[in-house]
N, C-alpha and C positions, 0 to 999 in steps of 0.2 A: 619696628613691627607693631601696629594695631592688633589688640584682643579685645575678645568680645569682655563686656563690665561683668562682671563677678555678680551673680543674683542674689541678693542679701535682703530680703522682703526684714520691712518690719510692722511684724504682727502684734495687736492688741486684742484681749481677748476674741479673739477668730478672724478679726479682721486686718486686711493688710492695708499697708500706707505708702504710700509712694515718697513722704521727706521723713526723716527725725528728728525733726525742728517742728515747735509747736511755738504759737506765736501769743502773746496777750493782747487785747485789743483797748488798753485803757491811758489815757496821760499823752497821748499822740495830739503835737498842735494842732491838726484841723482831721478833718474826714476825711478830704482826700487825700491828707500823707497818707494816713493810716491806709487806706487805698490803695495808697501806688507802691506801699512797704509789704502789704500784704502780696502784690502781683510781684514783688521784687523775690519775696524769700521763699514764695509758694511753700507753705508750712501746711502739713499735714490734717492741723484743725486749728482753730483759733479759741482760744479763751474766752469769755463771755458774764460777767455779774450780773443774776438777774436785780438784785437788791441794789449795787452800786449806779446800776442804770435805770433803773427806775426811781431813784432817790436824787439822782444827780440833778440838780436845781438850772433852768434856763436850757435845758436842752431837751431834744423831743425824741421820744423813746423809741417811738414809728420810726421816726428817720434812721436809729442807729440799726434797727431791727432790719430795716430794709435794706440797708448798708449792709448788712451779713451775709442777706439771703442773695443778693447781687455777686456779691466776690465770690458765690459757689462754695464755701469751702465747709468741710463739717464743721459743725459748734460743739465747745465742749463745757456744756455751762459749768457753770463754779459755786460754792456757797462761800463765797470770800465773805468775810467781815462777820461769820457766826461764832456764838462764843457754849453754844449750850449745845447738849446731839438732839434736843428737840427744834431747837431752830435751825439746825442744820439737813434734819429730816423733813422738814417744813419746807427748807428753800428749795432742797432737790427735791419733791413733789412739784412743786408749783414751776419749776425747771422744765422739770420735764416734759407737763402739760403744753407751758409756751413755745418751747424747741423744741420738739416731738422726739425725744433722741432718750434713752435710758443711759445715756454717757454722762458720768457726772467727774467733775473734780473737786473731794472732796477738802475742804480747810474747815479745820475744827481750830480755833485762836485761843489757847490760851493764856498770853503774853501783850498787850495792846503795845508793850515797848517795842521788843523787837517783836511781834508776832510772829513770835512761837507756836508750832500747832500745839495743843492740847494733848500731850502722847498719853494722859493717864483715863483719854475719854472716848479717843479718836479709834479707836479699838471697834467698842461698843459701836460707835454710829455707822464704820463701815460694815459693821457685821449685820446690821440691819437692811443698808441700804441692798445688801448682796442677794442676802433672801427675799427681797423684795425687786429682783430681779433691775437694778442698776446696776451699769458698768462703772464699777466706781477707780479712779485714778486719787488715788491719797497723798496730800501732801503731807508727808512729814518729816523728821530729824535724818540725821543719818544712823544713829542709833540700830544697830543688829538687830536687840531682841524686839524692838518696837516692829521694824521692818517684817522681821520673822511670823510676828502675832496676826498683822495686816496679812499674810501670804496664807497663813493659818486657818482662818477666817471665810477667804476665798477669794480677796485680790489678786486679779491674775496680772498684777505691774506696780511698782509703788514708783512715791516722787518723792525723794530725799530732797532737802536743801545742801544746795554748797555753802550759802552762809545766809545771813538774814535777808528777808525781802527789801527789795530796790537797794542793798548797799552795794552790790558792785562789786565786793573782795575778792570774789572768785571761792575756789576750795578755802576753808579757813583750816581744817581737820582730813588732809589727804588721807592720812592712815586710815581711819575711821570708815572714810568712803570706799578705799581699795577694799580695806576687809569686806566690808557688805556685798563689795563685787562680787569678790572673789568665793564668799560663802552664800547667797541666795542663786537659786538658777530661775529666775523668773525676769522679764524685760522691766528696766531700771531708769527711768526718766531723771534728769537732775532738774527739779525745778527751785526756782529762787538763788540769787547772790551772785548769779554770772555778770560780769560787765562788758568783758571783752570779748571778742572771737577767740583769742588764746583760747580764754578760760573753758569755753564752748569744747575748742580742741582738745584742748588736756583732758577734759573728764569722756569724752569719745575716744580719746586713745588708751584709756584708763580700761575701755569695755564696756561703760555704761550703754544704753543703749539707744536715746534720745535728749533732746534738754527743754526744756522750755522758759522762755523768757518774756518780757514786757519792758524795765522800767530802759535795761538796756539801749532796747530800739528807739522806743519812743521818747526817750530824752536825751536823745545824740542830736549834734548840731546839724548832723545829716540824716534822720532816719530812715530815708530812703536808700539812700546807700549803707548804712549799715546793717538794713535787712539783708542786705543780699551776700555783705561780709558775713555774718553769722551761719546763713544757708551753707557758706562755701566751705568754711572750719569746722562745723560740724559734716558735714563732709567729707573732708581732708582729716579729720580724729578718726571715722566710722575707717575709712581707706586704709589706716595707717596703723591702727587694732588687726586687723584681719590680715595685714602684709605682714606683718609680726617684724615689730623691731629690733635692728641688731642689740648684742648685748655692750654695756659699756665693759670699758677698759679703763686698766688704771696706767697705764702707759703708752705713747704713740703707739699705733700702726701705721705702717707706708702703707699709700695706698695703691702706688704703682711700682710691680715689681721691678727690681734691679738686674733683669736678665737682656743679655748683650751689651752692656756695658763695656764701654773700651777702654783698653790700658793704656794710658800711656806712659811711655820711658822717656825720663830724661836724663840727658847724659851729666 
């Protein structure tokens, strides 16, 4: 028996999205993977640097720009690589103007090791960008009360890391994550540390409520098909949150009953 799909919109501040997958657009061998990865995973909005691509040496900034407005999909620029909230209120201005979009994603770096956002600063810059009428998407820690301060503020979403940018670990600190689930009611992106499609799954089955990734895609042997692995698990996590999981068991269950069973005798 066929049923109609369960309507499960996901909304960002007021706007709805047809995937929960959001895509990076950066480290992809050529334009047209990136291309045919983007038509693979149909991702909600795509990520965007204005500072990494216009700094990015040999390559032509028109082209990449044009390459955006092509694939149709929203932009969601980023201030990746700022380290201060004045140059981070800087890049989202100057974002904004070129992408015409009030969407920002915020990174405040304060770690160039593992870039760390800055949780003792990122506060303040989102709280700016807010009354200045940006939609701001924050990346930061998994950290509660950090999360809490951002929703505080007027972030209507935040984006915890699962673990550090491009390592691939997956969750490194489940607990930490489940709690934030389980204690914010506001839509919860996982961005950064995903490697796999599991890991995609796992933290969609966890509740969270989107993910978004880059180094993932764009440095698989295949990136075109594993755009489309990612779409499919984050998918397959969002389906399987909402079916609600049996509980475990510490001992077998049969799983088909023992009724009509025949006896037999023997003499």
């Amino acid at each position: 028996m066929q049923t109609a799909p369960i309507q499960d919109p996901f909304i960002l501040y007021g706007e709805t999205f047809h995937s929960r997958l959001l895509l990076g657009t950066s480290r992809y061998p050529s334009p047209a993977v990136l291309e045919a990865a983007v038509k693979q995973a149909k991702p909600a909005m795509l990520t965007a640097s204005l500072r990494r691509q216009t700094a990015a040496p040999g390559e032509s900034g028109n082209d990449f720009w044009n390459l955006l407005k092509a694939l149709n999909v929203p932009v969601l620029p980023n201030t990746a690589g700022c380290h201060s909230i004045q140059e981070a209120i800087t890049t989202a201005q100057m974002a904004r103007e070129v992408f015409e979009t009030a969407w920002i994603k915020l990174e405040l770096i304060g770690d160039d090791y593992t870039l760390q956002p800055d949780t003792l600063n990122l506060v303040e810059a989102a709280s700016w960008l807010i009354k200045n009428d940006f939609k701001v998407l924050p990346y930061c820690t998994e950290d509660l009360v950090l999360c809490q301060r951002l929703v505080d503020v007027g972030c209507q979403a935040v984006m915890p890391w699962a673990a550090p940018i491009g390592t691939g670990k997956g969750p490194i600190n489940p607990y930490a994550m489940r709690v934030l689930r389980e204690r914010l009611d506001v839509p919860m992106i996982v961005d950064a540390g995903l490697g796999r499609p599991s890991h995609a799954c796992q933290v969609m089955e966890w509740g969270f409520d989107g993910v978004l990734l880059n180094t993932a895609v764009a440095l698989a042997q295949e990136p075109v098909t594993m755009a489309g692995a990612f779409a499919a698990a984050t998918q397959a996590g969002r389906d399987a949150y909402r079916s609600g999981a049996m509980a475990e068991q510490e001992s077998a269950q049969p799983s088909t009953p023992l009724l009509g069973t025949p006896f037999w005798h023997h003499a």
